[in-house]
Backbone atoms as SQL, in Angstrom:
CREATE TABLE atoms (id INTEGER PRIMARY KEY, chain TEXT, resi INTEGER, resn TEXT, atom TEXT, x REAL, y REAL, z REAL);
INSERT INTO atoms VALUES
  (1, 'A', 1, 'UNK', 'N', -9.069, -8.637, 16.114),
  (2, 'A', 1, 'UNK', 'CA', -7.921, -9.319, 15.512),
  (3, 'A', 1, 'UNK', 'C', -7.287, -8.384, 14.479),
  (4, 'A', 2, 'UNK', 'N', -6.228, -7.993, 14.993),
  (5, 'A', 2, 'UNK', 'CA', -5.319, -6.907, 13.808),
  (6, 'A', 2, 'UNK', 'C', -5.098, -7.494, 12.619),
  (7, 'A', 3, 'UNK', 'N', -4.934, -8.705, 12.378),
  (8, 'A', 3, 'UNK', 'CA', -4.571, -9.095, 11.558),
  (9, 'A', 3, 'UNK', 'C', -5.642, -9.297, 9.927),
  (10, 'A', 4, 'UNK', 'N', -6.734, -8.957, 10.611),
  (11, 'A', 4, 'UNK', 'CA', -7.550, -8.895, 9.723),
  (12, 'A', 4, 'UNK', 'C', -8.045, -7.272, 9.187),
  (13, 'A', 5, 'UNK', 'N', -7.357, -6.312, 9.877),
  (14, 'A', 5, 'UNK', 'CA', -7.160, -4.856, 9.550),
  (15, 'A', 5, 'UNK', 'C', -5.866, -5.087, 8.587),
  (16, 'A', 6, 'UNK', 'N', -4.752, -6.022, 8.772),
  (17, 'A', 6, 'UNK', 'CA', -4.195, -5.901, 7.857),
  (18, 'A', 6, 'UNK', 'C', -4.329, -6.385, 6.505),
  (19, 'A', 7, 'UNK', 'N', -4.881, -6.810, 6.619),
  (20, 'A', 7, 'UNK', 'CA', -5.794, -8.000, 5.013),
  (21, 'A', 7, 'UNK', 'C', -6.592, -7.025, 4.821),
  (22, 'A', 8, 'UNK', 'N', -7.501, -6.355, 5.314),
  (23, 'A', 8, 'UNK', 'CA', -8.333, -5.320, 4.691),
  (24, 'A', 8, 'UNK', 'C', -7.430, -4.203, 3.701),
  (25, 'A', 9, 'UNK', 'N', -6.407, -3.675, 4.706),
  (26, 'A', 9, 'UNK', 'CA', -5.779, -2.414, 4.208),
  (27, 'A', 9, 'UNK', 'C', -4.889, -3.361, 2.941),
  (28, 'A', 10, 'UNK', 'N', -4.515, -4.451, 2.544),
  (29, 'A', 10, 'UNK', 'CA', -4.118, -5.100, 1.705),
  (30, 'A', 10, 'UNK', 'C', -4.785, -4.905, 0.364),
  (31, 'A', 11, 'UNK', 'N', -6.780, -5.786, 0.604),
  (32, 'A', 11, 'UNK', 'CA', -7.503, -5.621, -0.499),
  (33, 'A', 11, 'UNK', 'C', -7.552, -3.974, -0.881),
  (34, 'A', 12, 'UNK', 'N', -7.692, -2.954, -0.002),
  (35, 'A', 12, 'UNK', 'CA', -8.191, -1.671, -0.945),
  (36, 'A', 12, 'UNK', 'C', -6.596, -1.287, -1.333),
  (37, 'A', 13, 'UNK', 'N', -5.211, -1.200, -0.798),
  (38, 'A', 13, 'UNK', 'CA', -4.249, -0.811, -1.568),
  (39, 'A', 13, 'UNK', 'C', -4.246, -1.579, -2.535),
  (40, 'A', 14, 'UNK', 'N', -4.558, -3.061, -2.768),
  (41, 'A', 14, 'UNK', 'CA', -4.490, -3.893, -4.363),
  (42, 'A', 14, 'UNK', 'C', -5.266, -3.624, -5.479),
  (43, 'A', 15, 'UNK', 'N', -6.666, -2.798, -4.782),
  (44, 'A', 15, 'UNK', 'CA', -8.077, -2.644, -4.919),
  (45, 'A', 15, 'UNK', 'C', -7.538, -1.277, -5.850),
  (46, 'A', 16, 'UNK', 'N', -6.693, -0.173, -5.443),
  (47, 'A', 16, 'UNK', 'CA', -6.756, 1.043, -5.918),
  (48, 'A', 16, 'UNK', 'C', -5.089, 0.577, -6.701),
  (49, 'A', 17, 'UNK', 'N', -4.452, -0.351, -6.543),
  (50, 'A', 17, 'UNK', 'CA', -3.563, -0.655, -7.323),
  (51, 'A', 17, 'UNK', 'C', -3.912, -1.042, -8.790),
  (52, 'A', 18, 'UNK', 'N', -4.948, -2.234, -8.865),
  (53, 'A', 18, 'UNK', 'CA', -5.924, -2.463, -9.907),
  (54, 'A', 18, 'UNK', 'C', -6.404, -1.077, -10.548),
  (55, 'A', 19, 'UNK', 'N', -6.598, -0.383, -9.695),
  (56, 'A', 19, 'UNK', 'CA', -7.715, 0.390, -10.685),
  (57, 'A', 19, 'UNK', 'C', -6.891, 1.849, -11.044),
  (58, 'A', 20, 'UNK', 'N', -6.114, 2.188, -10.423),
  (59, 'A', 20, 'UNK', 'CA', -5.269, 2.985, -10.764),
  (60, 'A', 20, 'UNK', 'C', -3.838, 3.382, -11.236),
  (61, 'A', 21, 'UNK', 'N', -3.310, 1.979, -10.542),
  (62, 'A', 21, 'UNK', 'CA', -1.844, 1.500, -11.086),
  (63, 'A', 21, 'UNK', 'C', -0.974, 2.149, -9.814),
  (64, 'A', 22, 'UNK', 'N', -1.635, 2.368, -8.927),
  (65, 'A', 22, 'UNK', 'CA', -1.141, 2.824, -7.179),
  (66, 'A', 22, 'UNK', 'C', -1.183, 1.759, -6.370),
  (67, 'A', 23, 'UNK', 'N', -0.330, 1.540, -5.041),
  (68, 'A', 23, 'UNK', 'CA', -0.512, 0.578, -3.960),
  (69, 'A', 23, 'UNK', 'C', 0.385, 1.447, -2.676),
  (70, 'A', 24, 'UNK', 'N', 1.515, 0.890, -2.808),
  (71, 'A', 24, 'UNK', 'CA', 2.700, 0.560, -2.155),
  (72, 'A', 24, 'UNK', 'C', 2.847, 1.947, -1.560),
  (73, 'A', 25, 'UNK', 'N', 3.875, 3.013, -2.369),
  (74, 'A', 25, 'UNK', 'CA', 3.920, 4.439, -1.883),
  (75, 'A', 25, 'UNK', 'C', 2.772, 5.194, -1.258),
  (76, 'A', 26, 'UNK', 'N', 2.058, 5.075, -2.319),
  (77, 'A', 26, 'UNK', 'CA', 0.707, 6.491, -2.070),
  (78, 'A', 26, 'UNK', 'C', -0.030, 5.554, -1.120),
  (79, 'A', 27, 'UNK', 'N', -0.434, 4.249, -1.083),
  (80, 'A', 27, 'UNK', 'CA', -1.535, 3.666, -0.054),
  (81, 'A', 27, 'UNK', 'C', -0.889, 2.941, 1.188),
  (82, 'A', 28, 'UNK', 'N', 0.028, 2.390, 1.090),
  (83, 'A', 28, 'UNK', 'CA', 0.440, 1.412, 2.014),
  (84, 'A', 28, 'UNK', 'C', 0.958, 2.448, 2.781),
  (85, 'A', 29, 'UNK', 'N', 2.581, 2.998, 2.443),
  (86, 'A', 29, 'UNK', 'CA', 3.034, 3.643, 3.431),
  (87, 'A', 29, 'UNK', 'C', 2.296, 4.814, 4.178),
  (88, 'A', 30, 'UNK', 'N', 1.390, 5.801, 3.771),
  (89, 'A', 30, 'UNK', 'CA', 0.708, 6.699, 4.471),
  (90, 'A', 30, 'UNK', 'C', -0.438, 5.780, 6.028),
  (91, 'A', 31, 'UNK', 'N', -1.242, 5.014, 5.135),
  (92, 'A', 31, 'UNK', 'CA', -1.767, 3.901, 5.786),
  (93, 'A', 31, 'UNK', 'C', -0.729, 3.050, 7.450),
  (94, 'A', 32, 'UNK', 'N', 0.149, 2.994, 6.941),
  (95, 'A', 32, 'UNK', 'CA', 1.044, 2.147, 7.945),
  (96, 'A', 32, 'UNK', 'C', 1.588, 2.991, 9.304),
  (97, 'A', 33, 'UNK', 'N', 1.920, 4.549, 8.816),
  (98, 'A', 33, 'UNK', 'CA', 2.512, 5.496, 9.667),
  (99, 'A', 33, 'UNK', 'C', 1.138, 5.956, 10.638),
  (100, 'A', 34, 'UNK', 'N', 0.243, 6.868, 10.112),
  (101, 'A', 34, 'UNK', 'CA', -1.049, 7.484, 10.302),
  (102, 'A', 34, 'UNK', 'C', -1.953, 6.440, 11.235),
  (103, 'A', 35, 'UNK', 'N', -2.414, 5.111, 10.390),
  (104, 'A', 35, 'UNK', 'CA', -3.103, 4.334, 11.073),
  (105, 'A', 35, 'UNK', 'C', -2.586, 3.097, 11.999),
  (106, 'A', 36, 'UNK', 'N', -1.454, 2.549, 11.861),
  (107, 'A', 36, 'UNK', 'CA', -0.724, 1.800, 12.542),
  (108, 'A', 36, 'UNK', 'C', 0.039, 2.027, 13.361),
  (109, 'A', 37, 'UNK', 'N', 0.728, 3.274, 13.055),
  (110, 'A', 37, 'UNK', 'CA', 2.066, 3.662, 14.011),
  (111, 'A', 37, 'UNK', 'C', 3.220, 3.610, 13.733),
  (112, 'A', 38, 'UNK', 'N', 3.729, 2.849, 12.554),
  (113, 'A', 38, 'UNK', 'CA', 4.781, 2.413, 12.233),
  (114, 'A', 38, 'UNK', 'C', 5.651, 3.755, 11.886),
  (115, 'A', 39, 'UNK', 'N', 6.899, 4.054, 12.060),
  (116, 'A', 39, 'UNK', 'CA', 8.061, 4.928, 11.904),
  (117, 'A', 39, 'UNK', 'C', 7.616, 5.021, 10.445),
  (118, 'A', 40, 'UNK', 'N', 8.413, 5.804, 9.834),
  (119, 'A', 40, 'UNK', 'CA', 8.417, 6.177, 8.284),
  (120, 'A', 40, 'UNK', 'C', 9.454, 5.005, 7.252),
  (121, 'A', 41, 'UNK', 'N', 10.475, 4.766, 8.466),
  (122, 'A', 41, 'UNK', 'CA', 11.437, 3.871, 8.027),
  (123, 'A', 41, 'UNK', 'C', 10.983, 2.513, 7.876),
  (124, 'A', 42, 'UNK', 'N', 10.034, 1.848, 9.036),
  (125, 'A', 42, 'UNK', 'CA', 8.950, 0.684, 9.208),
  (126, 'A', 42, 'UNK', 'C', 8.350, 0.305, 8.519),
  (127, 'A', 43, 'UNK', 'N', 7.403, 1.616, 7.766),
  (128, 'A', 43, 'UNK', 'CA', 6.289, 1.665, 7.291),
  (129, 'A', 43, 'UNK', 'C', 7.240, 1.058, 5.470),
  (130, 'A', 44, 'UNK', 'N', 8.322, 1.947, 5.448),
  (131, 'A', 44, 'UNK', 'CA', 8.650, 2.043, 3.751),
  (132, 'A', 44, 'UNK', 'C', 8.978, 0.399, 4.031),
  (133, 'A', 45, 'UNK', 'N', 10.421, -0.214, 4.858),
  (134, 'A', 45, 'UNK', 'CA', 10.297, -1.464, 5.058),
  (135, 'A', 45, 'UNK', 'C', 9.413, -2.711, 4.944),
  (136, 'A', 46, 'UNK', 'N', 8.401, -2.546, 5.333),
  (137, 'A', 46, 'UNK', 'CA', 7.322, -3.397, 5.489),
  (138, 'A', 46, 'UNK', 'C', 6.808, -3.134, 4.341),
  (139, 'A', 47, 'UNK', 'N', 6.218, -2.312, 4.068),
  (140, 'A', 47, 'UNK', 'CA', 5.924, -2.129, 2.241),
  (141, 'A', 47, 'UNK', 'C', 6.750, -2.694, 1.544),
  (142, 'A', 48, 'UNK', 'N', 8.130, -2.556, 1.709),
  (143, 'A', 48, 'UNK', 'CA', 9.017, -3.394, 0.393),
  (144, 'A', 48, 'UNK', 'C', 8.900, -4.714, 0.803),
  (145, 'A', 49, 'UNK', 'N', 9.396, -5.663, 1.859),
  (146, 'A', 49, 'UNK', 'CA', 8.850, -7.058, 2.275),
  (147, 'A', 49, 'UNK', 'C', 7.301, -7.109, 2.017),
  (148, 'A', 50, 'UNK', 'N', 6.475, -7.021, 1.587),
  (149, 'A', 50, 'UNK', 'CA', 4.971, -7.777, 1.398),
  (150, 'A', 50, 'UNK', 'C', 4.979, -7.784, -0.626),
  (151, 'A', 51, 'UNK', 'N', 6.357, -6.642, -1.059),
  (152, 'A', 51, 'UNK', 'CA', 6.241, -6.722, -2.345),
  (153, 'A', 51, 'UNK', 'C', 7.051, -7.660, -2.757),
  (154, 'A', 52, 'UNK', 'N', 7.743, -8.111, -2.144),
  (155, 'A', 52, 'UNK', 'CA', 8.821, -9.022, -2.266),
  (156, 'A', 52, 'UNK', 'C', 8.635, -9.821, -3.768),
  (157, 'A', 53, 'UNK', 'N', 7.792, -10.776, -3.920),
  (158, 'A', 53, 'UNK', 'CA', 7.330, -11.555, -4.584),
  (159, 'A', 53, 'UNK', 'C', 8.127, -11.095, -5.828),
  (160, 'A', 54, 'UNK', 'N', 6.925, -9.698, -6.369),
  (161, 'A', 54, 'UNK', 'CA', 7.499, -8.736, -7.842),
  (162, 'A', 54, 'UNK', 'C', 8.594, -8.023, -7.778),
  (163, 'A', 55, 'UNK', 'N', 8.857, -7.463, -6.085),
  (164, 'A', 55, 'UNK', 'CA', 9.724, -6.395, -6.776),
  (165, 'A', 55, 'UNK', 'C', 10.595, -6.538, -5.287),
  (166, 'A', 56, 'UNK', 'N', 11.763, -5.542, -5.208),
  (167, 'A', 56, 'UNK', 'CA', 12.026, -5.231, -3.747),
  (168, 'A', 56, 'UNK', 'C', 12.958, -6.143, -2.542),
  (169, 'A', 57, 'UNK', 'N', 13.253, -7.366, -3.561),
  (170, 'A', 57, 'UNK', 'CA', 14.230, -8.224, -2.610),
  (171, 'A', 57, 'UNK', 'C', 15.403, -7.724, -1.736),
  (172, 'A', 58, 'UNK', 'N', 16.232, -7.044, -3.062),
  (173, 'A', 58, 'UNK', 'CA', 17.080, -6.644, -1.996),
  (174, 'A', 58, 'UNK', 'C', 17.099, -5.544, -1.322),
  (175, 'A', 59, 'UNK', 'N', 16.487, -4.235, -1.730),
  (176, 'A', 59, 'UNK', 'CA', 15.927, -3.191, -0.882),
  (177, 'A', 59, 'UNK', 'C', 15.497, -3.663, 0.855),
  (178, 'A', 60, 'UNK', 'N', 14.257, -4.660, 0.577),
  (179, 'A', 60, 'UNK', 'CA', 13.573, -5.236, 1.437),
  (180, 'A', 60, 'UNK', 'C', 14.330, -5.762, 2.674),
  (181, 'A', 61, 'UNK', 'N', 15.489, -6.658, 2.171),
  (182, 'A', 61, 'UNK', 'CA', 16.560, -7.444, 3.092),
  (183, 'A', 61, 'UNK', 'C', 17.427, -6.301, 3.916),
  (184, 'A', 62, 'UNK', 'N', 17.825, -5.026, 3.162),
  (185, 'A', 62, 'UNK', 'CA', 18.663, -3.895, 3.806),
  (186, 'A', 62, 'UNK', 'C', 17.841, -3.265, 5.113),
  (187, 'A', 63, 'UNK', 'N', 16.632, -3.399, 4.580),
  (188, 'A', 63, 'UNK', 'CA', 15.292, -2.946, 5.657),
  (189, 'A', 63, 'UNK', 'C', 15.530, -3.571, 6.842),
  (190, 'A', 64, 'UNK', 'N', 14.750, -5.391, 6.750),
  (191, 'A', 64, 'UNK', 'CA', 15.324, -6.229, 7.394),
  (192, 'A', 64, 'UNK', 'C', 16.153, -6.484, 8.683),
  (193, 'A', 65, 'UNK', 'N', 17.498, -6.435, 7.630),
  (194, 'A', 65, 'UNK', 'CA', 18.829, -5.872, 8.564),
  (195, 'A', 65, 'UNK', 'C', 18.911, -5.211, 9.719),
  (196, 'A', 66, 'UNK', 'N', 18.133, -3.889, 9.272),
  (197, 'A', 66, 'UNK', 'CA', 18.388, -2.730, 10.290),
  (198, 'A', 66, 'UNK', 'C', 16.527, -2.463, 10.974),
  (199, 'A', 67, 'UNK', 'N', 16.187, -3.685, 11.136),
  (200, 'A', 67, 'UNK', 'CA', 15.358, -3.976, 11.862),
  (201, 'A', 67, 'UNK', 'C', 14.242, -3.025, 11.968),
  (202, 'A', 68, 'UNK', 'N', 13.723, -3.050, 10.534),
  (203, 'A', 68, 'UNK', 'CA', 12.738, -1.787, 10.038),
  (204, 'A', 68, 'UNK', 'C', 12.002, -2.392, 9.332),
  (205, 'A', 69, 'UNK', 'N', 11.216, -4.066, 9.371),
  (206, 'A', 69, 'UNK', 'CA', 10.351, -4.562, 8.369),
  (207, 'A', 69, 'UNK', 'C', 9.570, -5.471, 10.110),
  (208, 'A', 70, 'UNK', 'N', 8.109, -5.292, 9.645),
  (209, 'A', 70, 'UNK', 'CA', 7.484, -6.017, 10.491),
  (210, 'A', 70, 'UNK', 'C', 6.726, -7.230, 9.520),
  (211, 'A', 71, 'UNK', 'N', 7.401, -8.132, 9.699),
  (212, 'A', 71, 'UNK', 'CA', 7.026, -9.376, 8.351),
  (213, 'A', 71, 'UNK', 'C', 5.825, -9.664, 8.613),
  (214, 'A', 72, 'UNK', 'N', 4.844, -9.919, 9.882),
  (215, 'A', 72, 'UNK', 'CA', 3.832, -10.708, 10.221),
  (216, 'A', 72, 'UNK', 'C', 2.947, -9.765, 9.499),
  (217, 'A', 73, 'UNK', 'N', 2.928, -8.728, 9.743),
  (218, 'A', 73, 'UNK', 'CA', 1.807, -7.563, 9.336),
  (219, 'A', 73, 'UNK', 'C', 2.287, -7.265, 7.690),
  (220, 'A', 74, 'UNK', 'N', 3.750, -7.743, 7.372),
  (221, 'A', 74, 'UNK', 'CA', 3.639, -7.517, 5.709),
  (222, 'A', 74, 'UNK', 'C', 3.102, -8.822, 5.068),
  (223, 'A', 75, 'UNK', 'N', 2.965, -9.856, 6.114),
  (224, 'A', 75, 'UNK', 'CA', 2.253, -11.269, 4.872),
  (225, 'A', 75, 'UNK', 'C', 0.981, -10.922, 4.856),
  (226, 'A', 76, 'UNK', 'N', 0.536, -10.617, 5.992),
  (227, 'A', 76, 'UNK', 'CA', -1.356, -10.505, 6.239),
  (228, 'A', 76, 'UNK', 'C', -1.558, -9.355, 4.892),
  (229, 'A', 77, 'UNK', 'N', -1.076, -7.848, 4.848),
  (230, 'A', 77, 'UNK', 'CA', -0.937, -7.286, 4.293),
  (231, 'A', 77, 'UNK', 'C', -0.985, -8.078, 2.250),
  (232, 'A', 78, 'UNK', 'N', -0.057, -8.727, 2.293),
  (233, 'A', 78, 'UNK', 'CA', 0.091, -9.095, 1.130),
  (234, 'A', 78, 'UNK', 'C', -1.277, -9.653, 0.772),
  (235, 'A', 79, 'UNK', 'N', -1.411, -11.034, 1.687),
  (236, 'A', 79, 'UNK', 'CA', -2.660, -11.508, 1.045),
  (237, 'A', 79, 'UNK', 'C', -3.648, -10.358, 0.609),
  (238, 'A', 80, 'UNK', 'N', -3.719, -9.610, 1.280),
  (239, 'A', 80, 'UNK', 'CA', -5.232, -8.602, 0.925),
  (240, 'A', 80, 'UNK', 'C', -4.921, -8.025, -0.508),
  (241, 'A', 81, 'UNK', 'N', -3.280, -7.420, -0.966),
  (242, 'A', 81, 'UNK', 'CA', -3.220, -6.838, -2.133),
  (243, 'A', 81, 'UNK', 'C', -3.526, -7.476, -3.024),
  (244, 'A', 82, 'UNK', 'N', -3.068, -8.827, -2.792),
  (245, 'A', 82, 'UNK', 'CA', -3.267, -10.015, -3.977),
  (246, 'A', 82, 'UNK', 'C', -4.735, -9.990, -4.341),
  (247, 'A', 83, 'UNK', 'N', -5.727, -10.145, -3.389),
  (248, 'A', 83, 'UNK', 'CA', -6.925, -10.122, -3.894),
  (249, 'A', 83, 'UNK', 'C', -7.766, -8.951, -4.606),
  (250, 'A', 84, 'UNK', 'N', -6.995, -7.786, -3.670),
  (251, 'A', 84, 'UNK', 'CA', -7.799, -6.849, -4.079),
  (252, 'A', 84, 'UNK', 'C', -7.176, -5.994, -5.220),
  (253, 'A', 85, 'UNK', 'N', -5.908, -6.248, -5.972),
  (254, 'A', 85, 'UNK', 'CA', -5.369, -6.082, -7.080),
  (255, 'A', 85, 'UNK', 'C', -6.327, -6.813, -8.124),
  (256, 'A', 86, 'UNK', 'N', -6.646, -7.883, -7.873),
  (257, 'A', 86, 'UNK', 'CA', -7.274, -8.143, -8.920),
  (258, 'A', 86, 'UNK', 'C', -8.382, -7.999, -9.081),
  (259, 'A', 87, 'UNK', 'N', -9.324, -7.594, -7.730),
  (260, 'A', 87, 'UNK', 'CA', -10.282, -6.791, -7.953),
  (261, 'A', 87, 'UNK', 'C', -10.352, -5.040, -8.890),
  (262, 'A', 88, 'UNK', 'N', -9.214, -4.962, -8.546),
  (263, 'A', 88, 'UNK', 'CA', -9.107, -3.543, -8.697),
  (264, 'A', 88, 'UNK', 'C', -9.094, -3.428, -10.415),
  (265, 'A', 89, 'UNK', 'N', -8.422, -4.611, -10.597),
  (266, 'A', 89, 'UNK', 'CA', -8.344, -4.984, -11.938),
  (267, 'A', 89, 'UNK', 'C', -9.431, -4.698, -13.241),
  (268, 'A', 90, 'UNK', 'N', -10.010, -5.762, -12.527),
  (269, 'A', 90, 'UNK', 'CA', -11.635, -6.115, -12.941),
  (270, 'A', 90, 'UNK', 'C', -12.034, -4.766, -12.787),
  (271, 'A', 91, 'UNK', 'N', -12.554, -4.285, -11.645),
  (272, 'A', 91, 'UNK', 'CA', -12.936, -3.202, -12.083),
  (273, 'A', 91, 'UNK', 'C', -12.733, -2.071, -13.106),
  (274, 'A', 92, 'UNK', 'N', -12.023, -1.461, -13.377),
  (275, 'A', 92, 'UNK', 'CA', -11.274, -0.533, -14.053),
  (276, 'A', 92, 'UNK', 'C', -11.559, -0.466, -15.341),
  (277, 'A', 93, 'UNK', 'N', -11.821, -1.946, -15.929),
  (278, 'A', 93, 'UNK', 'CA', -11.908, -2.040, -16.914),
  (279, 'A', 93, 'UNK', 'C', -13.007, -1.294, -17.974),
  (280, 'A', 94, 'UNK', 'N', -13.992, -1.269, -16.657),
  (281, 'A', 94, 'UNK', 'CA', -15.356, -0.524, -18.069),
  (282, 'A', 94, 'UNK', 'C', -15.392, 0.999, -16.994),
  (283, 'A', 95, 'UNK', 'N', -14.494, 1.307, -16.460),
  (284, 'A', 95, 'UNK', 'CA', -14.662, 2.828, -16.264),
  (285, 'A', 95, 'UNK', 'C', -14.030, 3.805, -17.371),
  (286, 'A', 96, 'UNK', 'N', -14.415, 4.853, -17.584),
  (287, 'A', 96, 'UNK', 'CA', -13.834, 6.068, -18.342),
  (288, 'A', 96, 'UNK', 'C', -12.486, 6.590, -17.462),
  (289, 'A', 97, 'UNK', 'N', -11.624, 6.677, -18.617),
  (290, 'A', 97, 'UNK', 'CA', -10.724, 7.273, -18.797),
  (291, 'A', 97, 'UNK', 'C', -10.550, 8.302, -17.792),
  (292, 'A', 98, 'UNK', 'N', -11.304, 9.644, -17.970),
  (293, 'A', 98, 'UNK', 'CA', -10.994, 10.482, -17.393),
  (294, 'A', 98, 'UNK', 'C', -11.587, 10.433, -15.571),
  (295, 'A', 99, 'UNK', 'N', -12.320, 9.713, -15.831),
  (296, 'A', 99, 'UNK', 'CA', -12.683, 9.283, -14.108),
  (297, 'A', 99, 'UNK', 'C', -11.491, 8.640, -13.235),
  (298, 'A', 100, 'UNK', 'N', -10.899, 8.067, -14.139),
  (299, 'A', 100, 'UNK', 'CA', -9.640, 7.241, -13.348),
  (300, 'A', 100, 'UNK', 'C', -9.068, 8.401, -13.160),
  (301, 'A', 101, 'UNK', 'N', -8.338, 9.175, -14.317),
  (302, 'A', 101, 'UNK', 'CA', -7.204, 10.079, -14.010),
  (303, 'A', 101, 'UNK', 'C', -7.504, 11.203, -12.659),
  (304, 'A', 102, 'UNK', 'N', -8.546, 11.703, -12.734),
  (305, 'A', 102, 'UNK', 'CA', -9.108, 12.625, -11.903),
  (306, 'A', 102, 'UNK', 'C', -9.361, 12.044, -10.948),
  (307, 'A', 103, 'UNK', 'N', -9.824, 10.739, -10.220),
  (308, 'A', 103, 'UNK', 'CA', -9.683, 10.194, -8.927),
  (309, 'A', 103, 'UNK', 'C', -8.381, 10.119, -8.660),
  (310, 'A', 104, 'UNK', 'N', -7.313, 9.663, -9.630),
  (311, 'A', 104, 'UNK', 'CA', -6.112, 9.227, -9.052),
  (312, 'A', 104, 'UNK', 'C', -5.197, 10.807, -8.584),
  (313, 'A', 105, 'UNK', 'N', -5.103, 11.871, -9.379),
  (314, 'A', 105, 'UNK', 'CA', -5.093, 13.247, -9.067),
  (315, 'A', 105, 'UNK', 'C', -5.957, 13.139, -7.640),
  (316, 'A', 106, 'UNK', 'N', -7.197, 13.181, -7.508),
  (317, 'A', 106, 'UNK', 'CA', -7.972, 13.422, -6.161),
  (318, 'A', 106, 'UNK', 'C', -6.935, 12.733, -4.631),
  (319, 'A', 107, 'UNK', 'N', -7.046, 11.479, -5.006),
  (320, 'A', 107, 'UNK', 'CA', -6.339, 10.537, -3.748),
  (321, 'A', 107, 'UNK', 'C', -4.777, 11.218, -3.702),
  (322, 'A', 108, 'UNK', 'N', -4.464, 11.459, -5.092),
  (323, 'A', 108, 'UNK', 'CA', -2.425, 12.215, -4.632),
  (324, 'A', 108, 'UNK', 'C', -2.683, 13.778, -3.942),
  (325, 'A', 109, 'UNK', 'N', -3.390, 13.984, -3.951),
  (326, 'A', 109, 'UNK', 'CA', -3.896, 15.728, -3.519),
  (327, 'A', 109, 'UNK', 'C', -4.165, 15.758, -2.008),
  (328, 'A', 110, 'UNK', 'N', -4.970, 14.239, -1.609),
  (329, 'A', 110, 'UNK', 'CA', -5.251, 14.112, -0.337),
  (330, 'A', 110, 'UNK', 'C', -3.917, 13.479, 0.277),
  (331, 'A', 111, 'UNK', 'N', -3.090, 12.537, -0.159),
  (332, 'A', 111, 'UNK', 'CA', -1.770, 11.880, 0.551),
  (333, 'A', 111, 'UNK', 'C', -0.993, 12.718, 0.578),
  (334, 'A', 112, 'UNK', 'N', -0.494, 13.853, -0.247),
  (335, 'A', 112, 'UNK', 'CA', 0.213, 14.873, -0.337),
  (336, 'A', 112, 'UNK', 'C', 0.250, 15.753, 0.860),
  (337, 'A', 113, 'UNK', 'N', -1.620, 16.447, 0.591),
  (338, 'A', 113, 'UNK', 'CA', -1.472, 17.398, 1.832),
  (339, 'A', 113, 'UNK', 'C', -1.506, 16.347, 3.396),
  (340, 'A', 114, 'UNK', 'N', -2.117, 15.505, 3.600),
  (341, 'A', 114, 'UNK', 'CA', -2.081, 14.911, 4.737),
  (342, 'A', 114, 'UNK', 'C', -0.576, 14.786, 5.275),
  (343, 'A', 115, 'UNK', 'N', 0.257, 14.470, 4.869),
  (344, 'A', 115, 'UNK', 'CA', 1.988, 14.284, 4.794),
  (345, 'A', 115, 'UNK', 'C', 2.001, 15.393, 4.949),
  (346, 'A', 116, 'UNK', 'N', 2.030, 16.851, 4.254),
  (347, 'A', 116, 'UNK', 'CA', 2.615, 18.122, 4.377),
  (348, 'A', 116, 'UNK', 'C', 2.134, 18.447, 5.573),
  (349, 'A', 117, 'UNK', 'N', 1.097, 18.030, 5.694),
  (350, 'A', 117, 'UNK', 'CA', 0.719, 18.504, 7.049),
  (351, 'A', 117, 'UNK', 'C', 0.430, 18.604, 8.704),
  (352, 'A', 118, 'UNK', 'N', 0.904, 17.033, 8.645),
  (353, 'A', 118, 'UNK', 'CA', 0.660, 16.275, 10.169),
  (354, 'A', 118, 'UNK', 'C', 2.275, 16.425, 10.367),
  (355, 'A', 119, 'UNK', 'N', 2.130, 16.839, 11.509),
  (356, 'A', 119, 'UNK', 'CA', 3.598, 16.765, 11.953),
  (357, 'A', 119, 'UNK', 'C', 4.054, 15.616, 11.888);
C-alpha cells in the first residue's frame, strides 16, 4: 500500500523538520523525484499542497492549475509530517547544539551532491 510509504516519508521529513528546522525543500522534494518519480515540477507542487495548511496557498493553486500537484499522495504525506514534526520536536530538545548544526550541514552535503549529480 503506497500510501503508507507516503505517511512514512511524511513522519521522517516532519521528524528532521522538528529537529532541524528542514522538511519541504531539502526532504520532501529530493524524496518525491528520486524515490517516487515525480517530475521536479510535481514533486515542488505536491510539496507546496501538503503545506498548504501554514504556508503555500497560492503558490500551491498555480501548481494545481497546471496540473503539477498530486493531492492524494500530498494528504497521506501531510499526515506523516504532522506527526513526525512533532516528534522531531521533542526530540531536539536535549541534543547539543553543535550535533544539530553538523548533521544538518551532513544531510545538505548529501541532497546537494545527489542533485548535482544524477542526471
Amino acid at each position: 500500500m503506497v500510501q503508507i510509504l507516503y505517511v512514512i516519508l511524511g513522519v521522517f521529513a516532519g521528524l528532521l523538520s522538528g529537529l532541524l528546522g528542514i522538511g519541504g525543500g531539502l526532504v520532501l522534494i529530493p524524496a518525491l523525484v528520486f524515490i517516487f518519480g515525480l517530475t521536479q515540477l510535481q514533486a515542488q507542487g505536491t510539496t507546496l499542497a501538503l503545506m498548504v495548511p501554514p504556508i503555500g496557498l497560492l503558490a500551491a493553486i498555480r501548481y494545481y492549475q497546471s496540473g503539477n500537484v498530486k493531492l492524494g499522495m500530498a494528504g497521506f504525506i501531510c499526515l506523516g509530517f504532522f506527526v513526525g514534526g512533532l516528534l522531531g520536536a521533542n526530540l531536539v530538545q536535549n541534543l547539543p547544539e553543535v550535533l544539530i548544526r553538523k548533521t544538518f550541514a551532513v544531510f545538505l552535503l548529501f541532497v546537494s551532491l545527489r542533485m548535482l549529480l544524477t542526471k
